[in-house]
MIDO-190179 format. One record per residue: x, y, z of N, C-alpha, C in turn; residue number from 1; residue in three letters. Coordinates in Angstrom, 1 decimal, decimal comma, padded with zeros to 4 digits. Each point is the difference from the previous one (the first is absolute). Example, Ala and Ser with C-alpha at 12.3 -4.5 7.8 and 13.67 -1.06 7.14 Angstrom:
nc1	nc2	nc3	cac1	cac2	cac3	cc1	cc2	cc3	k	r
013,2	-005,7	007,8	-000,9	001,2	000,0	000,9	001,2	000,0	1	Ala
-000,4	001,1	-000,7	000,9	001,1	000,0	-000,8	001,1	000,8	2	Ser
end
This chain:
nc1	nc2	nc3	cac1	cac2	cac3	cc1	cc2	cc3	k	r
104,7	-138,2	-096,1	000,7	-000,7	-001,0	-000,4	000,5	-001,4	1	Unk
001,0	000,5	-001,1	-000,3	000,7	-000,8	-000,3	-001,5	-001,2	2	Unk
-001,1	000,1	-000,9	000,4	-000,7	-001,2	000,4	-000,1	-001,0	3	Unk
000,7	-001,2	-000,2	001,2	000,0	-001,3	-000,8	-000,4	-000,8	4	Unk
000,7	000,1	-001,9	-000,3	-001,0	-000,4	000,9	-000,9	-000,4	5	Unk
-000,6	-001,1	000,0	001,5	-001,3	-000,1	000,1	-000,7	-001,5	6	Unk
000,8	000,1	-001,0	000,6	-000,6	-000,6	-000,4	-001,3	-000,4	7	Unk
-000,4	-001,0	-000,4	-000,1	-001,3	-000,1	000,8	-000,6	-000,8	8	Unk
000,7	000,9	-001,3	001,2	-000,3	-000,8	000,9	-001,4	000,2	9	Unk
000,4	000,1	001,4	001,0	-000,9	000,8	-000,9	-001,0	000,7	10	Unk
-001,3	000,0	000,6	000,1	-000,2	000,9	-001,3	-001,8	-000,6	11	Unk
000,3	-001,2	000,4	-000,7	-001,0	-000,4	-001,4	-000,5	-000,4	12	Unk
-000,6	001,1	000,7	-001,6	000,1	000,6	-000,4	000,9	-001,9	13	Unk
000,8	000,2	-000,4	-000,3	000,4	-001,2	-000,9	-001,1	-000,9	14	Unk
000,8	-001,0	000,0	-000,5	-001,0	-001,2	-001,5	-001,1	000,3	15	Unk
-000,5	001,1	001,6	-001,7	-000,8	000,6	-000,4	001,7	-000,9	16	Unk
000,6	000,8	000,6	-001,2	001,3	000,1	000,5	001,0	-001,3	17	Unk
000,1	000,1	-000,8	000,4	001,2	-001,1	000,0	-000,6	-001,1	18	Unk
-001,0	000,3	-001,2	-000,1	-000,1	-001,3	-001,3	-001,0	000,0	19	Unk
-000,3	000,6	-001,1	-001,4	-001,0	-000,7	-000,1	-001,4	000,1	20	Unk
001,4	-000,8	-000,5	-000,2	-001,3	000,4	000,0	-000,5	001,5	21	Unk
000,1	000,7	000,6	000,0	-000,1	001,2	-001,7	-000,3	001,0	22	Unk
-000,7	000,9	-001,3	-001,4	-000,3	000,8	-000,6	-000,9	000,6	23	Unk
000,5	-001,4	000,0	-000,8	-001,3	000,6	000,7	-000,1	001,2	24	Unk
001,5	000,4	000,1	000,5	000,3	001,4	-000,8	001,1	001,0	25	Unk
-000,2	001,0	-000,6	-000,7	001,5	000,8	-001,2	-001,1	000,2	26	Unk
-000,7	-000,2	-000,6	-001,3	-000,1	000,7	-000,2	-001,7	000,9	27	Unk
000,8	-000,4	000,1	000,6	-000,7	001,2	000,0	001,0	001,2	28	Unk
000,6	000,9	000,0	000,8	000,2	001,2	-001,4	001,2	000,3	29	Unk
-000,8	000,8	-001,0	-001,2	000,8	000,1	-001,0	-001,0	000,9	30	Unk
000,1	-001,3	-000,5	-000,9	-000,7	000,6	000,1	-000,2	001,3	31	Unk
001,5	000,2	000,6	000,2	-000,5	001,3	-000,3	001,4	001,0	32	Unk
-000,4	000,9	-000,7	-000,3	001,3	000,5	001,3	001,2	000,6	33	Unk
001,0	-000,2	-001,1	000,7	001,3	000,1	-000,3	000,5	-001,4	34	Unk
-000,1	001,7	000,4	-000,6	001,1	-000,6	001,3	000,3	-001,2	35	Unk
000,0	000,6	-000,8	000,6	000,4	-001,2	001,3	000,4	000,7	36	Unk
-000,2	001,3	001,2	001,2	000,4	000,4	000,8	-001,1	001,0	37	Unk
-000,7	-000,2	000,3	001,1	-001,7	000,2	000,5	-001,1	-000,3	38	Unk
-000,4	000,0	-000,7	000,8	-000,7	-001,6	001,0	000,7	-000,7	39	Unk
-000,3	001,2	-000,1	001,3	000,8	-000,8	001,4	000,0	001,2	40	Unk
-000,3	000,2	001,7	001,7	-000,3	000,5	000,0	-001,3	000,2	41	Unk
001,6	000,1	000,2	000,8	-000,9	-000,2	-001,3	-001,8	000,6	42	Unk
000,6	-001,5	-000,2	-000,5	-001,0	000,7	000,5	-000,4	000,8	43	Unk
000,0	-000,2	001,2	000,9	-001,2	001,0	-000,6	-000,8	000,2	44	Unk
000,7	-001,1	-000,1	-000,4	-001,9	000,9	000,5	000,1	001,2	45	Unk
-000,8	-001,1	000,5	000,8	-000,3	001,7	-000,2	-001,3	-000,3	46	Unk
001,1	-001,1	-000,2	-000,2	-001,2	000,5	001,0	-000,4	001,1	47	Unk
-000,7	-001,2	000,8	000,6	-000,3	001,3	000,2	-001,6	000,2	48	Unk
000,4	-000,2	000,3	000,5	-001,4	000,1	-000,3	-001,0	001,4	49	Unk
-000,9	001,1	000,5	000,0	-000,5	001,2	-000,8	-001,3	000,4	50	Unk
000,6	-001,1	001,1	-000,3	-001,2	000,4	000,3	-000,3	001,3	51	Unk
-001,1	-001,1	000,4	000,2	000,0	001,6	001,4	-001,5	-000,2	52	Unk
000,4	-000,4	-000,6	001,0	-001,0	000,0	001,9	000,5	000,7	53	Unk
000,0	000,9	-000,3	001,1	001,2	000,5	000,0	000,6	001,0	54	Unk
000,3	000,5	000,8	-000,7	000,6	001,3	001,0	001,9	-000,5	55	Unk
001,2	-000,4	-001,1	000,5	001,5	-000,1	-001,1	001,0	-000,7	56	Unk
-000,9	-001,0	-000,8	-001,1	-000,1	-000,6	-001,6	000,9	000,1	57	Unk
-000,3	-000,1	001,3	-001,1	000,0	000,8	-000,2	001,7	000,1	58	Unk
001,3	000,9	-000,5	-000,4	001,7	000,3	-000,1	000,2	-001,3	59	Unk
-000,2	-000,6	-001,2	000,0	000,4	-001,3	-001,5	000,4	000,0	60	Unk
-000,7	-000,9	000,1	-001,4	000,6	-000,6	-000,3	001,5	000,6	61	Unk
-000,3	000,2	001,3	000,1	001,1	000,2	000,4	000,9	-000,6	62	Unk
001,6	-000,2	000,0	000,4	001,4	-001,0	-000,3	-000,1	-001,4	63	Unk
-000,4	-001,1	-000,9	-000,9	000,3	-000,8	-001,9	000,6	-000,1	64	Unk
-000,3	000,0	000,9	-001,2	000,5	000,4	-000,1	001,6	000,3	65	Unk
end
């Protein structure tokens, strides 16, 4: 897998990680122990919804896991 570099221009994860005022966000996320180059790509969330009340329900967590 060759590496790119990625843009942040577009992309939302800009307004935690890029520019000086930004610093109280970065060292949040330094604290939670990702390194500099992982912070510069892109961020994803996973949220899940999952509950045992539903039974359509019950394969969610998993595939958030």
């Amino acid at each position: 897998m060759n590496a790119r570099v990625i843009s942040k221009a577009k992309l939302p994860s800009r307004y935690v990680t890029v520019g000086p005022a930004r610093a109280p966000h970065r060292s949040y996320l330094y604290a939670m122990g990702l390194s500099a180059a992982e912070i510069a790509q892109p961020l994803v969330g996973v949220a899940s919804c999952w509950n045992e009340a539903a039974p359509c329900n019950i394969s969610l967590m998993r595939q958030a896991q």
